[in-house]
C-alpha positions in Angstrom: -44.1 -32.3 3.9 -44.6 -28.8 2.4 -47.2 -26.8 1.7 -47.3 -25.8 -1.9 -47.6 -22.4 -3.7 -49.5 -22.3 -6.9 -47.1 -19.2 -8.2 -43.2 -19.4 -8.5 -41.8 -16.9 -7.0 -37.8 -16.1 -6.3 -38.4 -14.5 -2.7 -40.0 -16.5 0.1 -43.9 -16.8 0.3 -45.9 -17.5 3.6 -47.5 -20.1 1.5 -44.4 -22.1 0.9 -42.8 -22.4 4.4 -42.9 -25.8 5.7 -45.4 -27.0 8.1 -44.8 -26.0 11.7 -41.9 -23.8 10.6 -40.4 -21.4 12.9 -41.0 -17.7 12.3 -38.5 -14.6 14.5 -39.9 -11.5 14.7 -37.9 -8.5 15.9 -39.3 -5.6 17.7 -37.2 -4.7 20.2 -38.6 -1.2 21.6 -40.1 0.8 22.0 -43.3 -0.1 24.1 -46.2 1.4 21.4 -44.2 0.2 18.6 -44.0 -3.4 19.7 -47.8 -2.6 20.2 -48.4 -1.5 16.3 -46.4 -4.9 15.3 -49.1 -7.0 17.4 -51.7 -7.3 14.5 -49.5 -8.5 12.1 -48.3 -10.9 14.4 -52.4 -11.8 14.7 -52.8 -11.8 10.8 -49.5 -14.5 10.5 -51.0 -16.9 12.5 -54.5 -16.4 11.2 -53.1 -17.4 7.3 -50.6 -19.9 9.0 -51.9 -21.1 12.6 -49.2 -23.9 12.4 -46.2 -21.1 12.0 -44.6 -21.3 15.3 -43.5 -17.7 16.0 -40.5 -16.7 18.7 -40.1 -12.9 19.1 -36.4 -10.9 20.0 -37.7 -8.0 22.3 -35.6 -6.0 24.7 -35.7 -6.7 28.4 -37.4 -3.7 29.9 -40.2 -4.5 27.7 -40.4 -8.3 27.5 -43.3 -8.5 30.2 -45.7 -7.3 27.3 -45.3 -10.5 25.3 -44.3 -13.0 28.5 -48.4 -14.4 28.1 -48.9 -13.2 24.7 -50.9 -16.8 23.5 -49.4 -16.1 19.6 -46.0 -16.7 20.7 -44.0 -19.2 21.4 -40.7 -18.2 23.3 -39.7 -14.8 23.9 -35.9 -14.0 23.2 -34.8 -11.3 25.2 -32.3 -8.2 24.2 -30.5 -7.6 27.4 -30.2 -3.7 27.0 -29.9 -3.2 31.1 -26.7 -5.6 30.9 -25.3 -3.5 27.9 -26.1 0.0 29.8 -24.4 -1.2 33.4 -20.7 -1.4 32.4 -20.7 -5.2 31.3 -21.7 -3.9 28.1 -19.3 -6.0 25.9 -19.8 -9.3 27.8 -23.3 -9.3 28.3 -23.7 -8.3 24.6 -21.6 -11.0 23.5 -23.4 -13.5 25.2 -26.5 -12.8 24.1 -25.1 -12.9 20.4 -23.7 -16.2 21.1 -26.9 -17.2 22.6 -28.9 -16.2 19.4 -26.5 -18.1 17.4 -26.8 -21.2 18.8 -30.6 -20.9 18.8 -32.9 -22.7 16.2 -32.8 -22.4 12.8 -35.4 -19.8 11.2 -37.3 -20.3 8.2 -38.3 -16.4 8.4 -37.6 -13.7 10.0 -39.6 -10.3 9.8 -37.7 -7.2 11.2 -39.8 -5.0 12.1 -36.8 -3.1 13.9 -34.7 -2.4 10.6 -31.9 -0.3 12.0 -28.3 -0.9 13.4 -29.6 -2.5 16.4 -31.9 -5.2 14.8 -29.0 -5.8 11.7 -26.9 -6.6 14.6 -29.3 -9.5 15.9 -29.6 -10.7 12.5 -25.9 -11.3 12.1 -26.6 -14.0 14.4 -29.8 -15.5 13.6 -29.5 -18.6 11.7 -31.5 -17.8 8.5 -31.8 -17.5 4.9 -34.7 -15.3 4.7 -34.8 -12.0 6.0 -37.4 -9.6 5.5 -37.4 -6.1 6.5 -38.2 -2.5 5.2 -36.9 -0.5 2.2 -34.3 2.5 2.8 -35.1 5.0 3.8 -37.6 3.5 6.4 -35.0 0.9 7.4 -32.2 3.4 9.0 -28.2 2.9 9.5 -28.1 0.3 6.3 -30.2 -2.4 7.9 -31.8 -3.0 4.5 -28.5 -4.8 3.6 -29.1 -7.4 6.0 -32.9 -8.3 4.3 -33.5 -10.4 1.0 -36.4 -9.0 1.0 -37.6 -5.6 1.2 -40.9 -4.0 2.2 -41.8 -0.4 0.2 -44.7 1.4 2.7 -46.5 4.6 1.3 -45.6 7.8 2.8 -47.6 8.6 5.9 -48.7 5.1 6.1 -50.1 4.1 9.2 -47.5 2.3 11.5 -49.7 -1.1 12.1 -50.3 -1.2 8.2 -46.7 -0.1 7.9 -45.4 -2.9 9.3 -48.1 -5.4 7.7 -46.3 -4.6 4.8 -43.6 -7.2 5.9 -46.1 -9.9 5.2 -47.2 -8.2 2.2 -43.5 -9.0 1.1 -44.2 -12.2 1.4 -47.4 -12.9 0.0 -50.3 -11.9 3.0 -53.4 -10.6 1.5 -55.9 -10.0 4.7 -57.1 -7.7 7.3 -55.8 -6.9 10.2 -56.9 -7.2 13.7 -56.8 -4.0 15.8 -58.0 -5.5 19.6 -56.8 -8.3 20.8 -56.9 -9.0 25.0 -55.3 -12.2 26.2 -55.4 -13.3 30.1 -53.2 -12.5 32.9 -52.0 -14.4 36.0 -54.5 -14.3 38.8 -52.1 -13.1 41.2 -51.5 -9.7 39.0 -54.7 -9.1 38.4 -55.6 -9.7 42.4 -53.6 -6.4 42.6 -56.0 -4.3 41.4 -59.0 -6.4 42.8 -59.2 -3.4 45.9 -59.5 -0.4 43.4 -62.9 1.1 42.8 -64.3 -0.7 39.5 -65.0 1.9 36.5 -62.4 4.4 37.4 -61.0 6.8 34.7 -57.2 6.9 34.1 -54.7 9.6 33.5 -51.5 9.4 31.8 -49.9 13.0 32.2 -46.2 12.1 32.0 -43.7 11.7 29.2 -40.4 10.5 28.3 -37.2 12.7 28.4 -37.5 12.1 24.4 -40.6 13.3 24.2 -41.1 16.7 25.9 -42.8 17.9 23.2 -45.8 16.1 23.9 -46.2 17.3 27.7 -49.7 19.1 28.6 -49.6 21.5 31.0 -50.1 20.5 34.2 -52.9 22.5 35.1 -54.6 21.6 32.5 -54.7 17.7 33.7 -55.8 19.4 36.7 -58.6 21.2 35.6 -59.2 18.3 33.5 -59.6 15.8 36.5 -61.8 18.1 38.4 -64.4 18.5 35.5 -64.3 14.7 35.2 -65.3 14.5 39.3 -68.1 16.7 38.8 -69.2 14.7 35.8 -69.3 11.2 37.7 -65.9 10.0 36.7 -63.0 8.4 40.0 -60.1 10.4 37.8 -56.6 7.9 38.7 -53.4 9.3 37.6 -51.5 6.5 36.5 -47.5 6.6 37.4 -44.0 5.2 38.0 -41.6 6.5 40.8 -39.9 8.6 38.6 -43.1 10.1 37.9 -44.6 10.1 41.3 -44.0 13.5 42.2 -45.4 14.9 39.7 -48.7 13.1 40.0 -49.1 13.9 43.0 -48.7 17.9 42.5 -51.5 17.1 39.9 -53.8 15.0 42.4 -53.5 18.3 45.0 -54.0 20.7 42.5 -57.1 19.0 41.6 -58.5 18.5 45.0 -61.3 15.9 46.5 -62.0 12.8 44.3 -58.8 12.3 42.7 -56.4 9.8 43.5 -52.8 8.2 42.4 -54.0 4.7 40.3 -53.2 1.6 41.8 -48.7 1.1 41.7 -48.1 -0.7 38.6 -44.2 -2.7 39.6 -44.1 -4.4 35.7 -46.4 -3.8 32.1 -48.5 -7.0 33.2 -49.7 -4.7 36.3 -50.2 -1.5 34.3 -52.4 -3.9 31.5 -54.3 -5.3 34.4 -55.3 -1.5 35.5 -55.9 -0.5 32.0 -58.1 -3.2 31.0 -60.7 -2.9 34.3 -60.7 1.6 33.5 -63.5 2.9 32.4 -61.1 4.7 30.1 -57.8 6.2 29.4 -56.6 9.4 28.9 -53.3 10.5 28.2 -51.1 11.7 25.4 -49.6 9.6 22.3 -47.6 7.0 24.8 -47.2 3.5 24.8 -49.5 2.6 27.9 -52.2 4.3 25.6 -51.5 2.0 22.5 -51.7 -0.6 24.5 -54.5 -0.2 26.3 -56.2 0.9 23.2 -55.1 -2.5 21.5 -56.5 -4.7 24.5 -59.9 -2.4 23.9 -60.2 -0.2 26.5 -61.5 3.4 25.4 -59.1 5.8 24.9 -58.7 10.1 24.3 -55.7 10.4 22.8 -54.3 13.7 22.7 -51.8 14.4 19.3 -49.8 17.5 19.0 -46.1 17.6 17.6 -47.0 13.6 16.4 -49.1 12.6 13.3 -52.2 10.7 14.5 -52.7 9.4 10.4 -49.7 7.4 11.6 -49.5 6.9 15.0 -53.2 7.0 16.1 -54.4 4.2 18.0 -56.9 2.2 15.8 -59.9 1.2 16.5 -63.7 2.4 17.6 -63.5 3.0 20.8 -60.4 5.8 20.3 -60.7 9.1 20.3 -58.5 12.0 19.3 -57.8 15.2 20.2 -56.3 16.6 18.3 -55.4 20.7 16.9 -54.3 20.0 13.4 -57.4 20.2 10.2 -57.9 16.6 9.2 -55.4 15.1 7.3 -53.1 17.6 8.4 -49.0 17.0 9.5 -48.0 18.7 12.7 -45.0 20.6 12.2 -41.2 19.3 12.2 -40.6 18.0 16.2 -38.6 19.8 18.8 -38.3 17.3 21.6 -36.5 19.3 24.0 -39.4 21.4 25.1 -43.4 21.4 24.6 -44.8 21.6 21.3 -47.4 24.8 20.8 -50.1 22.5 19.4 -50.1 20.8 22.4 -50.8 24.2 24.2 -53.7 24.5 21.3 -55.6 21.6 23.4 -58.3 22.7 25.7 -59.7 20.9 28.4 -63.3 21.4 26.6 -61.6 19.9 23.6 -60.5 16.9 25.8 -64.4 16.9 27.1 -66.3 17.2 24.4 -64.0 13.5 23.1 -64.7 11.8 26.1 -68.9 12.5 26.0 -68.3 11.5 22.5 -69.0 7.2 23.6 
């Protein structure tokens, strides 16, 4: 039994897949952007709840969709196997695994580079949707039927709507969503002092140029003590140090957060903050998407695309409204972000 369109059309249309179909969606990394692909994930099932929907995700971020309720299995890209010298054999594997997987009656990359393509080799399917050169990268849009065409500047959750645009979606998405966690992750932050205020000061390798100087978290903290606030620097090892030079430099009343060993941990801690701070990252995307308050602070990124959505976000950020920070230089930090005063920072969070 299918269900019937009243148009014909030549591509594939949400309306026309068969009942209970299967549905892949690829978003392999990074950790915000699987975030910013989570609503139209929402608005698929809400115009087909009987669409069951798998999702291909890489390993080191697969714990973000492992209790996801929308989804129905999550496939996982081994990217540690392919990093560790077994590269070839692990990677193999995994194609051969994909291949012998179910058939797809759609599959929306939301990937659309050399990586995804490469999954989609594999993936037994007819339909393909993906974006439109030059948004799709290293000829990916080859491996699509059909193509999604996103305005310049468009915002990346709308952005990536626009694959179920392609195919016939006319809605509005769904910016919050917070599903439920094991009880024995969230027991681990059962101990921490409720309506604490969480601080994410570090950043990826990748992205130096969003670093905020260190005092400046500093001085921030201690303004947040004397205003009420338990400031908690959030952190991983790798990061550990560096917290706690911050914590010291800021003095009584601020603490390291709660350890957070996997993503379910660190959404657990987000969700029971009073609020987030940090820069544009993917713990604040997702925290913002599970509806904790967030002050976001945007320097060498463009918040009209990649600002968290929703009213309980707040920006900070140096640029007129509207305005395009300047080409990136990740190696070192950007000067708007050195335009971003602990007032300004302040004066967001007294904002609600």
């Amino acid at each position: 039994r299918r269900m019937v369109s009243l148009r014909r059309m030549s591509q594939p249309q949400l309306a026309d897949l068969p009942l209970g179909a299967r549905v892949l969606a690829i978003r392999l990394s990074a950790l915000g952007d699987i975030v910013f692909a989570l609503p139209a994930l929402a608005a698929l099932k809400e115009a087909r709840p009987d669409l069951r929907v798998d999702w291909l995700v890489e390993d080191r971020f697969a714990a973000v969709l492992e209790f996801h309720p929308l989804i129905e299995e999550v496939l996982i890209f081994p990217r540690k196997g392919w990093r560790n010298g077994s590269g070839l054999r692990t990677m193999w594997q995994h194609l051969l695994k994909l291949r012998r997987q179910r058939d797809y009656a759609l599959v929306l990359d939301f990937q659309s580079n050399l990586k995804s393509a490469l999954q989609l080799l594999f993936v037994r399917t007819k339909q393909r949707v993906g974006f439109a050169a030059p948004l799709a990268r290293e000829g990916a849009e080859r491996f699509h039927q059909v193509h999604a065409e996103v305005p310049e500047r468009a915002h990346r959750s709308a952005r990536d709507a626009a694959l179920l645009s392609a195919v016939g979606w006319r809605g509005t998405l769904q910016q919050k969503l917070r599903w439920p966690l094991p009880a024995e992750i969230c027991a681990s932050v059962s101990n921490a002092a409720a309506g604490f205020t969480l601080l994410h000061t570090a950043v990826t390798a990748y992205g130096k140029d969003k670093e905020w100087p260190a005092e400046r978290w500093a001085e921030l903290a201690r303004a947040l003590v004397a205003a009420g606030h338990q400031p908690r620097l959030l952190w991983i090892p790798s990061e550990k140090a560096a917290a706690e030079a911050i914590v010291k430099a800021a003095g009584m009343g601020v603490e390291l957060a709660p350890a957070t060993p996997t993503i379910n941990h660190l959404m657990v801690l987000t969700d029971a903050a009073r609020c987030l701070i940090g820069t544009d990252s993917g713990p604040v995307h997702l925290a913002a998407y599970r509806g904790t308050k967030v002050v976001a602070l945007f320097g060498p990124t463009d918040p009209q695309i990649y600002a968290p959505p929703g009213v309980q976000v707040r920006i900070v950020y140096p640029g007129t409204p509207g305005e395009a920070p300047p080409p990136r230089d990740r190696s070192k930090r950007s000067p708007w972000m050195e335009r971003i005063s602990v007032a300004d920072v302040l004066q967001q969070i007294a904002a609600g």
